[in-house]
C-alpha positions as a Python dict, from the first residue, in 0.01 Angstrom:
ca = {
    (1, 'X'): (0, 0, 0),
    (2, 'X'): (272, -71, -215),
    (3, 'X'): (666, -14, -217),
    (4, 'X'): (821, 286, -353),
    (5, 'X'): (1203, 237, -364),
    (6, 'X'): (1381, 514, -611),
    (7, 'X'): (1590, 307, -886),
    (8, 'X'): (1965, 336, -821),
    (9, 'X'): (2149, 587, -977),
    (10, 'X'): (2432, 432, -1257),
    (11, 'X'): (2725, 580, -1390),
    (12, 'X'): (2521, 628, -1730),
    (13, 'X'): (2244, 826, -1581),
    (14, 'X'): (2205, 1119, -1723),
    (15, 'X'): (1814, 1255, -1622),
    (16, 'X'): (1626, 1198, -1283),
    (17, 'X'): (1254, 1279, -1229),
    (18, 'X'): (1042, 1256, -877),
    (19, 'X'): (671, 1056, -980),
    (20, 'X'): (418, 1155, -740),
    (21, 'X'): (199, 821, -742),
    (22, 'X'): (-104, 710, -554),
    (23, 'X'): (-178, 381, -484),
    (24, 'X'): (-430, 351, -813),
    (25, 'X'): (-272, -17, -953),
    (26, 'X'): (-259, 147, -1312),
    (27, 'X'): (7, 336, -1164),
    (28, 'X'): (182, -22, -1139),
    (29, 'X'): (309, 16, -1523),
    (30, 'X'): (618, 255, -1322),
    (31, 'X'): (701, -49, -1092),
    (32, 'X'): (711, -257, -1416),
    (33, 'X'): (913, -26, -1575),
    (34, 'X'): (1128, -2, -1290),
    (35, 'X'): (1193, -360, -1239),
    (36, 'X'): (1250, -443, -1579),
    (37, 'X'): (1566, -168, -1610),
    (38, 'X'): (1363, 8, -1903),
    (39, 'X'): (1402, 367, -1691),
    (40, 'X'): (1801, 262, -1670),
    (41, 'X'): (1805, 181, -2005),
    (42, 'X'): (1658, 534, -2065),
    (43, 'X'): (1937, 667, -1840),
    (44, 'X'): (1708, 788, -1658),
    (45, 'X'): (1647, 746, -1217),
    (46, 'X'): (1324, 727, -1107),
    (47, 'X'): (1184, 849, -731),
    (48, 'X'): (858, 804, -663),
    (49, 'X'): (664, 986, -400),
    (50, 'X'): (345, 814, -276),
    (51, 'X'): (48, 975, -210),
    (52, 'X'): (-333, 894, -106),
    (53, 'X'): (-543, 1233, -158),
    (54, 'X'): (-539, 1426, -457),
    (55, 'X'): (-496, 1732, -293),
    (56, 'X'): (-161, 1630, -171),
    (57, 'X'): (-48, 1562, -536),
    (58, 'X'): (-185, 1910, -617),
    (59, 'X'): (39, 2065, -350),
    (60, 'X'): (340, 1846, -422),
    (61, 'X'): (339, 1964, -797),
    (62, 'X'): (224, 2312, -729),
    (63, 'X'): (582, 2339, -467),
    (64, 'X'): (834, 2129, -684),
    (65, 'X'): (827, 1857, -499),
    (66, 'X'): (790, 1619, -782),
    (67, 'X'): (798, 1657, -1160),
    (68, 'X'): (517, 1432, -1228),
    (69, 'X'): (183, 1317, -1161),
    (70, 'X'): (-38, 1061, -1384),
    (71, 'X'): (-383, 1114, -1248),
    (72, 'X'): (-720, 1200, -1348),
    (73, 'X'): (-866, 1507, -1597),
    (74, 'X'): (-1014, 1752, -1302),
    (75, 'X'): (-616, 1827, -1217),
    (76, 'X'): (-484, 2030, -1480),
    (77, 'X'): (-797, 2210, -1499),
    (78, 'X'): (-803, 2248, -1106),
    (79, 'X'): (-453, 2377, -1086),
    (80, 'X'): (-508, 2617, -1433),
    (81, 'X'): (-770, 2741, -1230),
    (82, 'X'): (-557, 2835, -938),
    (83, 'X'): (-257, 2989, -1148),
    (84, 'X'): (-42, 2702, -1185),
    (85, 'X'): (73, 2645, -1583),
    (86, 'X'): (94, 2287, -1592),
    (87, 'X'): (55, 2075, -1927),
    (88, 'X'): (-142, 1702, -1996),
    (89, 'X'): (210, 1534, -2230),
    (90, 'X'): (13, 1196, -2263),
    (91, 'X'): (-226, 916, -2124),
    (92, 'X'): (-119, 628, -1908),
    (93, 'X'): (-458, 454, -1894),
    (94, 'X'): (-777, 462, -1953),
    (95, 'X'): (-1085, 322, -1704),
    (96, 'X'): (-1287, 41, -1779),
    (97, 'X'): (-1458, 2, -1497),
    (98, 'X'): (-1227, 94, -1265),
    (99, 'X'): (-1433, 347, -1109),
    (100, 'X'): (-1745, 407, -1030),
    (101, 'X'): (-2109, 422, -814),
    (102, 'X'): (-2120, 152, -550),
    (103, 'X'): (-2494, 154, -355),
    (104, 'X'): (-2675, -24, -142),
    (105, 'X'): (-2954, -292, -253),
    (106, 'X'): (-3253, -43, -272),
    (107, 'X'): (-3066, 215, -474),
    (108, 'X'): (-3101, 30, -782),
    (109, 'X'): (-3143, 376, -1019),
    (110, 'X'): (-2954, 697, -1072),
    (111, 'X'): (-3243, 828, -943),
    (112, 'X'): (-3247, 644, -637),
    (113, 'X'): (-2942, 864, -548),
    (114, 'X'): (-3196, 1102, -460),
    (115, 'X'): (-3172, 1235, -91),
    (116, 'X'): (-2939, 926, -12),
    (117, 'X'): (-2595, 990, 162),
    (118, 'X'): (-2312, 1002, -89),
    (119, 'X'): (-1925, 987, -37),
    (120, 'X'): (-1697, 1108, -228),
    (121, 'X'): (-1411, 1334, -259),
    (122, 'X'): (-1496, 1688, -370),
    (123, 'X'): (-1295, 1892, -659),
    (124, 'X'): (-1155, 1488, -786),
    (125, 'X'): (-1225, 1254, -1052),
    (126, 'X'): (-1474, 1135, -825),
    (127, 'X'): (-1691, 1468, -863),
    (128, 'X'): (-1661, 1449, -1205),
    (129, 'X'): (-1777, 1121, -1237),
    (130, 'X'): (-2089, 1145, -1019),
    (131, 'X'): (-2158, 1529, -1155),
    (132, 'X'): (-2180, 1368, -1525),
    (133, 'X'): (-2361, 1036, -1423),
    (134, 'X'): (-2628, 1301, -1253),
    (135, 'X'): (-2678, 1527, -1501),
    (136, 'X'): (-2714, 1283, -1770),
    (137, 'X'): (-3016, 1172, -1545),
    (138, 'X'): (-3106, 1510, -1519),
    (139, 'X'): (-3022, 1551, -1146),
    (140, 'X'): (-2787, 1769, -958),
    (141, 'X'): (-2530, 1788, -702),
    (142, 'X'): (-2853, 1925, -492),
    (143, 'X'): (-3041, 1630, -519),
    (144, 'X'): (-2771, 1441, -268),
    (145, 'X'): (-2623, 1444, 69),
    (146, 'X'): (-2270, 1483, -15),
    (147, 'X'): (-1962, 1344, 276),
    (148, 'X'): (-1610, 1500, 125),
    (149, 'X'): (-1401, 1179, 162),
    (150, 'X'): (-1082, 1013, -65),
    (151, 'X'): (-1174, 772, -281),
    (152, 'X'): (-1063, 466, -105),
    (153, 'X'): (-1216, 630, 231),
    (154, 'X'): (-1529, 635, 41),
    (155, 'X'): (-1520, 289, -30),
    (156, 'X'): (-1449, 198, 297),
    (157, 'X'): (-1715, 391, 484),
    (158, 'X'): (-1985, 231, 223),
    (159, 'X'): (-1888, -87, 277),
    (160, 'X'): (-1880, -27, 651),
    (161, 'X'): (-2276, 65, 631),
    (162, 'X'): (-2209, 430, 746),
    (163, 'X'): (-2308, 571, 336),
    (164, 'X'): (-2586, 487, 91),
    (165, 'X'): (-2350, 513, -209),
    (166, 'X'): (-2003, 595, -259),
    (167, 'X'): (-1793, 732, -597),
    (168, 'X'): (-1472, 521, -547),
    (169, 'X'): (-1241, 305, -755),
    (170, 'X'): (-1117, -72, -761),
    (171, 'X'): (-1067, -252, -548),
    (172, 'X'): (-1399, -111, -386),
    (173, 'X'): (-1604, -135, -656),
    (174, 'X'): (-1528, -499, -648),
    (175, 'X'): (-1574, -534, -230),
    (176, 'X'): (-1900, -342, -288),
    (177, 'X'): (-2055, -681, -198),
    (178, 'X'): (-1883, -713, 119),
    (179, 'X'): (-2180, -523, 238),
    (180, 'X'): (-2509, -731, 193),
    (181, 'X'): (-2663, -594, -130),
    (182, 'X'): (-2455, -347, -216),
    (183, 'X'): (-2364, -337, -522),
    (184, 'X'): (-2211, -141, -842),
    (185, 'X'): (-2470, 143, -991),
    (186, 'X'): (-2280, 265, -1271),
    (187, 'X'): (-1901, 216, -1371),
    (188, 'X'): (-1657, 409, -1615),
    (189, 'X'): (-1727, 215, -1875),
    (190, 'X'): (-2026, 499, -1956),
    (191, 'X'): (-1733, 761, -1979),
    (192, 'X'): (-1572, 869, -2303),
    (193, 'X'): (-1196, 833, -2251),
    (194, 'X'): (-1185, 866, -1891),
    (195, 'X'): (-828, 830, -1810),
    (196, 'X'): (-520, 909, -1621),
    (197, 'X'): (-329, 1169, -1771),
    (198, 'X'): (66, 1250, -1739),
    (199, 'X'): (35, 1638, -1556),
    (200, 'X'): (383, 1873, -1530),
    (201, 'X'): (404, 2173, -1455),
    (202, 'X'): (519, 2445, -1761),
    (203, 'X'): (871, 2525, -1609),
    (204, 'X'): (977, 2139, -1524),
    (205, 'X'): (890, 2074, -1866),
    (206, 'X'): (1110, 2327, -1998),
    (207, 'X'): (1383, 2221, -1841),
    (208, 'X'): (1319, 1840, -1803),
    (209, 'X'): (1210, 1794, -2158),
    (210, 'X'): (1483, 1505, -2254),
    (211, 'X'): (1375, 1369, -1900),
    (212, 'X'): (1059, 1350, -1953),
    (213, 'X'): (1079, 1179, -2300),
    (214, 'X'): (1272, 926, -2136),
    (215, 'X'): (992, 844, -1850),
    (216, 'X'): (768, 806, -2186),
    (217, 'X'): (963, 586, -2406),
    (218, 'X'): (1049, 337, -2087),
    (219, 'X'): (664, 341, -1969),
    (220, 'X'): (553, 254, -2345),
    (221, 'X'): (825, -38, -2332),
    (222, 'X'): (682, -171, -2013),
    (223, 'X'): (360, -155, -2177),
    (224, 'X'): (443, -374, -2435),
    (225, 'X'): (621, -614, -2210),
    (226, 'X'): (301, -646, -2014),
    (227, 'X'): (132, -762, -2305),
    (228, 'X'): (435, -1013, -2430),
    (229, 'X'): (486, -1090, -2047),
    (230, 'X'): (191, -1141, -1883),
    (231, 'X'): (266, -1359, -1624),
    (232, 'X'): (596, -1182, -1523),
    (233, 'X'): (415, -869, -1523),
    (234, 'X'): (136, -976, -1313),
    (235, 'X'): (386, -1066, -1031),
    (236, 'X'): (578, -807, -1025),
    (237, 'X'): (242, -601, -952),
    (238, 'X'): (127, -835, -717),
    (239, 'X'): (444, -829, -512),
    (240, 'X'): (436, -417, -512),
    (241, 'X'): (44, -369, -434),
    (242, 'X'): (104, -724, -168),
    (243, 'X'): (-233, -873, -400),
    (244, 'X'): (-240, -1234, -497),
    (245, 'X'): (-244, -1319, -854),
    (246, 'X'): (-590, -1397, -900),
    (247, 'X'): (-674, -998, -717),
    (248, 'X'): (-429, -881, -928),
    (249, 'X'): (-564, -1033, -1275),
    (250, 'X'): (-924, -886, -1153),
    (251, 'X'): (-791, -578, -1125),
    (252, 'X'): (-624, -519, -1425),
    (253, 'X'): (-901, -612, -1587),
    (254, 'X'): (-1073, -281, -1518),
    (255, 'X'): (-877, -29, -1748),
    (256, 'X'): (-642, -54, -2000),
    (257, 'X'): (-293, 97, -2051),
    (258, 'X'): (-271, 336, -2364),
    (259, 'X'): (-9, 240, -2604),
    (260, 'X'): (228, 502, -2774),
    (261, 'X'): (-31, 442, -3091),
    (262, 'X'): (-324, 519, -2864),
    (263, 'X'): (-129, 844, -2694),
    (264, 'X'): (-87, 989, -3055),
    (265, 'X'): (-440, 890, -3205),
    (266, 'X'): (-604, 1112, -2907),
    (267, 'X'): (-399, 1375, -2896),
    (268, 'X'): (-426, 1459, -3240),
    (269, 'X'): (-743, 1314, -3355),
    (270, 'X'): (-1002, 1616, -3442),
    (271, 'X'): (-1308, 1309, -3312),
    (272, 'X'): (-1431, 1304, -3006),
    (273, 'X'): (-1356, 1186, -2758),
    (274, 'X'): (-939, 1341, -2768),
    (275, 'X'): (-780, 1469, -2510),
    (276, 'X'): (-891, 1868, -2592),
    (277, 'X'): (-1256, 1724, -2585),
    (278, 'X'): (-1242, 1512, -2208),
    (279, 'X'): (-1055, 1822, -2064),
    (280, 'X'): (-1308, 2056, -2203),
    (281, 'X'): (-1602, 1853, -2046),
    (282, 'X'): (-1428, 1899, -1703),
    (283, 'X'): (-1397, 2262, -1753),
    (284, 'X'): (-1726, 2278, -1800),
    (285, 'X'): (-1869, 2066, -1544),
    (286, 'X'): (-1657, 2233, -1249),
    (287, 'X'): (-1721, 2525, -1397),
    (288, 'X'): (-2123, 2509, -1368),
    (289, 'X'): (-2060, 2306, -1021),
    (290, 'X'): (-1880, 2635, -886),
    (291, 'X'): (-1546, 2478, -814),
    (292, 'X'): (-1386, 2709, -1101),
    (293, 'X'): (-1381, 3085, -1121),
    (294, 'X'): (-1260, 3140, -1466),
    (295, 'X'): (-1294, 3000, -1800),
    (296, 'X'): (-930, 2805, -1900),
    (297, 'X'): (-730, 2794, -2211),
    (298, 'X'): (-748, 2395, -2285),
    (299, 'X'): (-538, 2449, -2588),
    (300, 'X'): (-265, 2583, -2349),
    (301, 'X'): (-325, 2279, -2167),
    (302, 'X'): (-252, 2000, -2371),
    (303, 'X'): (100, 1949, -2550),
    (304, 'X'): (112, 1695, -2808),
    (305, 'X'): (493, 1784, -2897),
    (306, 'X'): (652, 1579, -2677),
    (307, 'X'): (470, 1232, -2800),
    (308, 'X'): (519, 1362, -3211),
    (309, 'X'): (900, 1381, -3119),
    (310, 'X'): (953, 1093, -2886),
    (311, 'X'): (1158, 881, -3119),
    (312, 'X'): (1268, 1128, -3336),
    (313, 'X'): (1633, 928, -3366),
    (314, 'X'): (1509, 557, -3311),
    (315, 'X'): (1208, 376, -3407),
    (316, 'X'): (874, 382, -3317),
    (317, 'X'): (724, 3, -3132),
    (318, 'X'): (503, 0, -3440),
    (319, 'X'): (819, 24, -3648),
    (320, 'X'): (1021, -200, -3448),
    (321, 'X'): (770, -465, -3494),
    (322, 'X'): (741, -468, -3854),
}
């Protein structure tokens, strides 16, 4: 779905990291930064490894084969679970609507969910969304006839009539209507802070810290750029993810990127929601849905020391604007 050329090495580079991405468009902030040189300014080299099921980025981190992942909250709680010390070192965005409960026209209800035929893709963010969305309507997992399918497989079998509902992400949410009546049920937007988290594993960390703060500072400077350059931004996502502009605007207007301000705020902030507080929530829904067999640490989980140290020797943005 989109093009993932590594960024050629320079004489200055010092660091390289492998990104494991799927084709999620927030993901598009590393195309950004790669276009714009900010990685290269970092001295940093970029490879990115695509992806399309989340149990393939699971595996890719779990072996080595990539540093990185920025994807939902059930991961570092999954792999935790399965022995794997990994840590959450920031936020890349957060969903506004991005994801979500697409049904047909007489599902109109949480409710109506019962009995129906529901896709989505087991132990993922798409569990998590419909296990919360359930039980705050006092249902169950039981109440539903459950396909396992990716998310973007889920959107496509709903919209080709063979599901009542489907848990799936944009653009699906958006060609919902593509089948007569159907139709969003419930959207992100009724999630605290659910967002895309930056996932390594304990040793790559340890070894790729300067690396790592490099990937950060660039991706918060292509942040910024999106907001001072729109219109540059927008097509250099469209030409990646092979959208128009106007699919490409709609899009992007379903989550938001998370500034460096925003990464600090919830990882320190003792209010809910933070990033202790979302990761907790998951531990406890897979826990009581059976897809966990132990209770996890979430304070070993989340590192804040890489974000309180990031410019350390330069500026912070908010500094460099004053």
């Amino acid at each position: 779905m989109f093009q993932g050329n590594a960024f050629s090495a320079s004489n200055t580079t010092l660091w390289s990291l492998n990104v494991g991405l799927n084709p999620w468009i927030g993901n598009s902030l590393f195309f950004v930064a790669n276009d714009q040189g900010f990685f290269k300014k970092e001295n940093l080299t970029v490879k990115f490894t695509k992806y399309n099921d989340g149990s393939v980025a699971k595996q890719l981190l779990a072996s080595g084969n990539i540093d990185v992942i920025a994807t939902t909250l059930e991961t570092p709680v999954i792999l935790a679970n399965a022995g794997l010390p990994v840590q959450v070192v920031g936020i890349l965005d957060t969903s506004e609507g991005a994801d979500g409960i697409i049904a047909t026209k007489d599902i109109q209800t949480v409710s109506d969910l019962k009995g129906k035929t529901i896709a989505y893709e087991s132990a993922s963010a798409a569990e998590f969304i419909l296990y919360y969305v359930l039980k705050k309507n006092h249902m169950t997992l039981a109440d539903v006839n459950p396909i396992d399918l990716p998310a973007s497989d889920a959107g496509a079998a709903f919209v080709a009539g063979r599901v009542d509902a489907a848990v799936t992400w944009e653009p699906w949410l958006s060609d919902a209507s593509q089948r007569p009546g159907g139709h969003v049920l419930v959207d992100s937007r009724s999630i605290p802070l659910f967002s895309d988290f930056y996932i390594l594993r304990k040793d790559t960390l340890q070894q790729k810290t300067a690396a790592v703060q490099a990937m950060l500072r660039a991706l918060f400077e292509a942040r910024d750029f999106t907001h001072t350059h729109p219109q540059e931004s927008i097509a250099i996502i469209a030409k990646h993810y092979h959208l128009t502009t106007q699919e490409t605007k709609r899009e992007l207007g379903t989550f938001q990127w998370n500034s460096y301000k925003d990464n600090v705020f919830y990882f320190t902030t003792k209010s809910q929601p933070n990033v202790l507080s979302v990761l907790e929530d998951a531990n406890t829904l897979y826990q009581q849905s059976g897809i966990l067999d132990q209770n996890i640490n979430m304070q070993e989980l989340v590192n804040p020391n890489l974000l309180l140290t990031l410019y350390k020797n330069t500026a912070t943005p908010a500094q460099k604007e004053s």
